[in-house]
C-alpha positions as CSV (number, residue, x, y, z in Angstrom):
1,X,-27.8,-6.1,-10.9
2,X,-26.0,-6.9,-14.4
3,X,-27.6,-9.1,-16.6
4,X,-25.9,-9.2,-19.2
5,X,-22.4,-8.4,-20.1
6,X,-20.3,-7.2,-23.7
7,X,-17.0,-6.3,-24.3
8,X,-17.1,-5.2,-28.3
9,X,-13.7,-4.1,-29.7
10,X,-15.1,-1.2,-32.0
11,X,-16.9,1.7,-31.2
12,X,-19.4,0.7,-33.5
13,X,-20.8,-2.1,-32.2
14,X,-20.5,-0.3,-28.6
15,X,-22.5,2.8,-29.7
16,X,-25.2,0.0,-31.3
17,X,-25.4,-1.6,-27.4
18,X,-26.0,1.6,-25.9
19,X,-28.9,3.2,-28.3
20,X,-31.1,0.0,-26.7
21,X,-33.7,0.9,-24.3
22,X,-34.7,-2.5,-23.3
23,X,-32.7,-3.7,-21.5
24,X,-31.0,-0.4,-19.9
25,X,-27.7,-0.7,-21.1
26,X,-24.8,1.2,-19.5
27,X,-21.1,2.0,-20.0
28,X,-18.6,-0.2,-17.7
29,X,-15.4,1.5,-17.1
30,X,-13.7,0.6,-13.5
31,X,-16.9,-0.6,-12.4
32,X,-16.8,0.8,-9.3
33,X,-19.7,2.1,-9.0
34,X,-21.8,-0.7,-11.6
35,X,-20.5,-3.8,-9.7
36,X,-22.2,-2.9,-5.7
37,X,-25.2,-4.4,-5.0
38,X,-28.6,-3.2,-6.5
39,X,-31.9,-4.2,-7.8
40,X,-32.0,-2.1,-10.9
41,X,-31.1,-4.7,-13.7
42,X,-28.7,-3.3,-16.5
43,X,-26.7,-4.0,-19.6
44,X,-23.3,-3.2,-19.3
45,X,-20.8,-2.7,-22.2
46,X,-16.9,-2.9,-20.7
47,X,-14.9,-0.4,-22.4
48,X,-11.1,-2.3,-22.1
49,X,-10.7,-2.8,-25.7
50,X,-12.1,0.5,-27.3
51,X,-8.7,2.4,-26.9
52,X,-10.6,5.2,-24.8
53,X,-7.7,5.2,-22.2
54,X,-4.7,7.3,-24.1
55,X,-3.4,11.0,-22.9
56,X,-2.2,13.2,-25.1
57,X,-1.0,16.4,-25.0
58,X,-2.8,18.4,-27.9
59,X,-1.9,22.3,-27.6
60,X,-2.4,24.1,-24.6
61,X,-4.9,21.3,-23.3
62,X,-4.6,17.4,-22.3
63,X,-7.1,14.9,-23.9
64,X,-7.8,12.1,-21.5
65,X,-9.4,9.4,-22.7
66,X,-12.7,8.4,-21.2
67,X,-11.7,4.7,-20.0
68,X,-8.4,6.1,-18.3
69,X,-7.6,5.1,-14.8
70,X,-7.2,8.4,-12.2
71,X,-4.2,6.9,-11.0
72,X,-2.5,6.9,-14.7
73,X,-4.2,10.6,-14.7
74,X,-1.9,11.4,-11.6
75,X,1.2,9.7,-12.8
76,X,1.4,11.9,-16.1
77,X,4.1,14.6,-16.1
78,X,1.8,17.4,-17.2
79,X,-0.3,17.0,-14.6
80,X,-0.5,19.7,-12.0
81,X,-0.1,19.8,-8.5
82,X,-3.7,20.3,-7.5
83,X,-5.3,18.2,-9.6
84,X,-3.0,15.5,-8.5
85,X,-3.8,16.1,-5.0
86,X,-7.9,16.5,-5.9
87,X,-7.2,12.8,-7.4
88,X,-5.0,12.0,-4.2
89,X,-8.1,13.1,-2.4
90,X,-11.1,11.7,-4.4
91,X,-9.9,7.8,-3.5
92,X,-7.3,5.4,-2.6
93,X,-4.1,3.9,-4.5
94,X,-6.6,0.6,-5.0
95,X,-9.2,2.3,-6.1
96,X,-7.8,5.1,-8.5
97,X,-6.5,1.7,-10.2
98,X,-9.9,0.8,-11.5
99,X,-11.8,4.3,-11.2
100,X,-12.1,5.7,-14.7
101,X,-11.7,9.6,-15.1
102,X,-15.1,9.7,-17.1
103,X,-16.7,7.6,-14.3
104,X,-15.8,9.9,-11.4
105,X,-17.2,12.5,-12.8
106,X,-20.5,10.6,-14.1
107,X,-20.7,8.9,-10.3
108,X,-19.2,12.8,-8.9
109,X,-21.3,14.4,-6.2
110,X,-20.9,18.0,-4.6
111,X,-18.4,16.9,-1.9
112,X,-15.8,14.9,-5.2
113,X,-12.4,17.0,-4.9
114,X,-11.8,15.7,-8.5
115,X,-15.2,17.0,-10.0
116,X,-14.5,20.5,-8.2
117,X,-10.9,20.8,-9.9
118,X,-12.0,20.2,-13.4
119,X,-15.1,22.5,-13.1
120,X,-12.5,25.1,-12.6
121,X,-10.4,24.2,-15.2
122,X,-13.8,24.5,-17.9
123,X,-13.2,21.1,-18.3
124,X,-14.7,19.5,-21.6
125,X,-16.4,16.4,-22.2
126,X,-16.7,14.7,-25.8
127,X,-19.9,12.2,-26.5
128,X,-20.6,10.1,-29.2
129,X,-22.4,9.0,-31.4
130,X,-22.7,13.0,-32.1
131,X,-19.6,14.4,-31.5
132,X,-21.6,16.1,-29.2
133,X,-19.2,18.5,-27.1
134,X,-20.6,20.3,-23.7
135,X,-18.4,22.1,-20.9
136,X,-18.4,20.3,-17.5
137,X,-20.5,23.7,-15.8
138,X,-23.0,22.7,-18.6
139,X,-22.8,18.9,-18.5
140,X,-22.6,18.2,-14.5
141,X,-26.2,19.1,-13.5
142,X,-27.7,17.5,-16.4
143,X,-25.3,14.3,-16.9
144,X,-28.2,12.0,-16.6
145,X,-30.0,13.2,-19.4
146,X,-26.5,14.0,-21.8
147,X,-25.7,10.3,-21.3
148,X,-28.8,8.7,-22.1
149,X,-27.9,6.2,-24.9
150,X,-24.7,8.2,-25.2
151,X,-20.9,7.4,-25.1
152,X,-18.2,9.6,-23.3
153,X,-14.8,9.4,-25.5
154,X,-12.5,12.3,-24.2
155,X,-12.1,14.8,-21.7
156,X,-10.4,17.8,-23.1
157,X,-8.6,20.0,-20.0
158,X,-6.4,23.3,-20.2
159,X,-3.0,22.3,-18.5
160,X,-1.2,26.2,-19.0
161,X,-3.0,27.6,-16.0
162,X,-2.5,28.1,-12.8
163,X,-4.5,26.4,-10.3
164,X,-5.0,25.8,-6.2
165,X,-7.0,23.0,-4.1
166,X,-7.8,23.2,-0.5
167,X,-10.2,22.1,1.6
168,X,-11.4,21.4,5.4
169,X,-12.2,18.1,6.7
170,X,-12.6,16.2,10.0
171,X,-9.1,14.1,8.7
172,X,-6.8,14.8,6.1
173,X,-8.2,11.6,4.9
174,X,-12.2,12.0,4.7
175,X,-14.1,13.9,1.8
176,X,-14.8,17.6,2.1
177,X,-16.8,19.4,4.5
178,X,-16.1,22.5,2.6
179,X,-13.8,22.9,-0.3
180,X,-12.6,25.4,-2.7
181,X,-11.0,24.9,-6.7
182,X,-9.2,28.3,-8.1
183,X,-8.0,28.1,-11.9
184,X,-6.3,31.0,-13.5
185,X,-5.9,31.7,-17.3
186,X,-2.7,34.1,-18.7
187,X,-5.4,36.6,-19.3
188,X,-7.0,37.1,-16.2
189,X,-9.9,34.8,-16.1
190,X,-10.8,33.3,-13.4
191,X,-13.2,30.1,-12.0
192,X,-13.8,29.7,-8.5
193,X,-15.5,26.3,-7.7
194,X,-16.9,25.8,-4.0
195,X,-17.8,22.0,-2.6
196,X,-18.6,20.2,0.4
197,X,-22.2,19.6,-0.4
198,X,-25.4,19.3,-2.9
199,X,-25.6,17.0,-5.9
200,X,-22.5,19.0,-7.8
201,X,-19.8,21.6,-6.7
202,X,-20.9,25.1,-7.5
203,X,-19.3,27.3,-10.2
204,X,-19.1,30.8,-7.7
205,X,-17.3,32.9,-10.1
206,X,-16.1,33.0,-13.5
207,X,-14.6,36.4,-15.1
């Protein structure tokens, strides 16, 4: 249950809502998760006017900002194929509107086609107040600990590799049963990502 609600415009004064322990305050992003019922009472800090929904291509890598909505995600050019279908497959037109890219993976579990992709792609996440920087492999299984009075800005992911999606399901429609992310760098390395199941999807090979 929300009990109280702030929507600062600087980071600043966002960071300084987090760092309190009483009451448990929390980053709001789509609120997709935050807004069904529960009787855990939080703080939440909505994220709108903080400027954490740009893209940007920097490099040989896309920056996403935190706050940006999967469906703008799909709809950039640079995107490719499999992760738009992973994002195609993680949730509906509706709800890719509100669902932030930082908050699927926060909310992911081991069955999130979205989550499995960008484990494969090494994904990188960016938290203030430290700058603190951790790969997604790293980050996934411990998220709950990484984020405690913490911020997610960016997520940093490699968009000059090739990479595949599948998975099998009792529709087209429904989450995985079993599923499988391949990403390929120019110089051979590859990550092999398996879901369908468990609290994450599993990293089974990376060399």
């Amino acid at each position: 249950m929300i009990i109280e609600y702030h929507r600062p415009d600087e980071l600043d004064q966002a960071l300084e809502l987090l760092a309190r322990s009483n009451p448990v305050t929390v980053p709001l992003g789509g609120g997709t998760l935050l807004n069904q019922p529960s009787d855990s009472e939080v703080a939440v800090v909505d994220l709108q006017a903080l400027g954490l929904d740009q893209l940007k291509v920097s490099g040989k890598n896309l920056d996403v900002g935190a706050a940006t909505p999967l469906q703008a995600l799909l709809d950039f050019p640079e995107i490719h194929p499999a992760l738009a279908a992973a994002i195609r497959h993680e949730a509906t037109y509706n709800l890719r509107q509100m669902a932030t890219v930082a908050g699927a993976l926060v909310a992911a579990d081991g069955r999130s086609p979205f989550a499995s992709v960008m484990l494969a792609l090494n994904a990188e996440v960016t938290m203030l107040p430290d700058t603190e920087k951790a790969a997604l492999g790293e980050w996934l299984p411990l998220r709950n600990e990484k984020l405690a009075h913490k911020l997610i800005t960016q997520i940093r992911v490699p968009i000059h590799v090739k990479l595949a999606y599948d998975y099998v399901a009792r529709t087209p429609a429904d989450l995985a049963i079993v599923s499988a992310a391949v990403a390929q760098w120019p110089s051979g390395r590859t990550r092999v990502v398996l879901g369908g199941y468990g609290a994450s999807p599993l990293l089974a090979m990376d060399g």
